[in-house]
C-alpha positions in Angstrom: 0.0 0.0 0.0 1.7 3.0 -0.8 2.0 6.1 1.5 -0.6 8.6 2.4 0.4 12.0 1.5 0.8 12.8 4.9 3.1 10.3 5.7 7.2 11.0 4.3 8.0 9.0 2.4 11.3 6.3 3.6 14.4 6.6 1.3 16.4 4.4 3.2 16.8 3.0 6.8 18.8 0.8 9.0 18.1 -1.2 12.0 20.4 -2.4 15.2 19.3 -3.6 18.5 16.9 -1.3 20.3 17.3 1.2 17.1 16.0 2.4 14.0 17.2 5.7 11.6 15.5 6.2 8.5 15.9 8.7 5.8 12.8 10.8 4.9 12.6 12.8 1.8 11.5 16.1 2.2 9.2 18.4 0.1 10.6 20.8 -2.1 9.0 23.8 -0.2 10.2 22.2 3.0 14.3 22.4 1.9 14.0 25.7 2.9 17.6 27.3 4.2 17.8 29.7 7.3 21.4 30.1 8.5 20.0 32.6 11.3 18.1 29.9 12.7 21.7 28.3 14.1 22.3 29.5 17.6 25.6 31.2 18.7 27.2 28.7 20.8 27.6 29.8 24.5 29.5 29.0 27.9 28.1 26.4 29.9 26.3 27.5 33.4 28.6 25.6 36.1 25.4 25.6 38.4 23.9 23.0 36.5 24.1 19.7 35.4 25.1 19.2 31.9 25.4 15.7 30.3 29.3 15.8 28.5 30.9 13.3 27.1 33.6 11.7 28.9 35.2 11.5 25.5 36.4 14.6 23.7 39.3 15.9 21.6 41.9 17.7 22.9 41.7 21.4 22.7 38.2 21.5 22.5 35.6 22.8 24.9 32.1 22.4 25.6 29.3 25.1 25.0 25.8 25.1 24.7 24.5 25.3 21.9 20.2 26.3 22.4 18.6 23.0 23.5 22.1 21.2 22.3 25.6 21.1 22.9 28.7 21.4 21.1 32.4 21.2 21.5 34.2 24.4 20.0 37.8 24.8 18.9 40.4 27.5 20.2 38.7 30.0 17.3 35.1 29.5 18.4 34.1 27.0 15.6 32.0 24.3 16.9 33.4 20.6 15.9 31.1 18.2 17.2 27.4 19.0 18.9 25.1 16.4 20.6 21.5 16.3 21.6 19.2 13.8 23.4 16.4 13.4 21.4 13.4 11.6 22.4 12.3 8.0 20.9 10.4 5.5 22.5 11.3 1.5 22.1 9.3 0.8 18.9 9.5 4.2 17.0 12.0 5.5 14.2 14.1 8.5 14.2 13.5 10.1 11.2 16.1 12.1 9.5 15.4 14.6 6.2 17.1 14.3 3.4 16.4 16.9 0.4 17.4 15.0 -3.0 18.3 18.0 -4.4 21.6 17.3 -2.5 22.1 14.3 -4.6 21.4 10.3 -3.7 20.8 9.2 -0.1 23.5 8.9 2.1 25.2 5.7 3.4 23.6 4.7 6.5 25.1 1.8 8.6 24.5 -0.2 11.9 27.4 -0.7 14.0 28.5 -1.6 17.9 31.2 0.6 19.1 32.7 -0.3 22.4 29.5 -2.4 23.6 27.1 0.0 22.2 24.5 -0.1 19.2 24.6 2.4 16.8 24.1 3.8 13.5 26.7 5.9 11.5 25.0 8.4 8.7 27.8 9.8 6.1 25.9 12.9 5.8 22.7 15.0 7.3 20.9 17.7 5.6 20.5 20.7 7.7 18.5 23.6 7.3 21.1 26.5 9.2 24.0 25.0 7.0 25.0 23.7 3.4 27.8 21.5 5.3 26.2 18.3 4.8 28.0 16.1 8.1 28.2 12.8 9.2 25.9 11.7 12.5 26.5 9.0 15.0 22.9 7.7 16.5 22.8 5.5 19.6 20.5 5.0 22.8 20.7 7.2 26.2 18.3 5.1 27.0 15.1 3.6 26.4 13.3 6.5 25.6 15.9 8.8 24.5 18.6 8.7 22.0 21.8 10.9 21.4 22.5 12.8 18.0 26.3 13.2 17.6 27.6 15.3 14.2 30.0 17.7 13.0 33.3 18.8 11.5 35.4 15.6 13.0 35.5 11.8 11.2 33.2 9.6 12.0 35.3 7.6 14.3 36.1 10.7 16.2 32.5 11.4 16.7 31.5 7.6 17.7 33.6 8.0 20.6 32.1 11.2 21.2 28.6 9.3 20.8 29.3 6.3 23.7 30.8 8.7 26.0 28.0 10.3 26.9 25.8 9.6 29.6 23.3 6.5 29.2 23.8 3.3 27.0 21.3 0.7 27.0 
């Protein structure tokens, strides 16, 4: 049965343990781009919590980054961000892809130092033409983390099962 219009429409997915990412394609009058809407990153308030990898390349720091957080260099330039997202047991995260950017990228399952997770050669973003990789994996079982940016993919994996959680 094919999908209803109000339904996007898979271009490719991947399944590991406990996890599912899936491509969706996006409309055409959805690929809109809005540089402004990327937040300026800024210093982290020591009075509360913050969940930081224990994991993260020397010289860089950690900032907020709105409801994320990144890691910037000694210039400012962030270099790897991460967000828990939430996504129950049975339910898909669902990345856009706009196919004006060309075929889907690569997705692949993987366990990295006892944890599932799924490495995505490049993510579409709306607040940047930089198209970056993304490590998915569990915080826990209603929650996942979203690790990207500037850094190879193996740097940012470790970045990934650093952080707090793990299932």
């Amino acid at each position: 049965m094919p999908p209803s219009p109000d339904q996007p429409i898979a271009l490719a997915a991947v399944q590991v343990p406990g996890l599912r990412v899936a491509f969706v394609a996006l409309a055409p009058a959805e690929a809109m781009f809005h540089p402004a809407a990327m937040p300026a990153p800024t210093p982290l308030d020591e009075q509360h919590p913050h969940p930081l990898p224990t994991h993260l390349p020397v010289g860089l720091t950690p900032r907020r980054l709105g409801e994320a957080y990144c890691a910037v260099d000694a210039s400012g330039a962030f270099q790897v961000t991460w967000i828990e997202l939430p996504l129950p047991p049975d339910a898909t995260l669902s990345l856009p892809w706009n196919s004006d950017d060309g075929p889907v990228p690569a997705l692949q399952g993987f366990q990295f130092k006892g944890r599932e997770a799924v490495a995505i050669a490049a993510s579409w973003s709306m607040v940047s033409t930089e198209r970056l990789p993304l490590i998915v994996t569990r915080a826990d079982p209603d929650t996942c983390w979203v690790v990207g940016g500037r850094l190879p993919i193996e740097a940012l994996a470790r970045v990934a099962v650093s952080l707090p959680g793990g299932v």
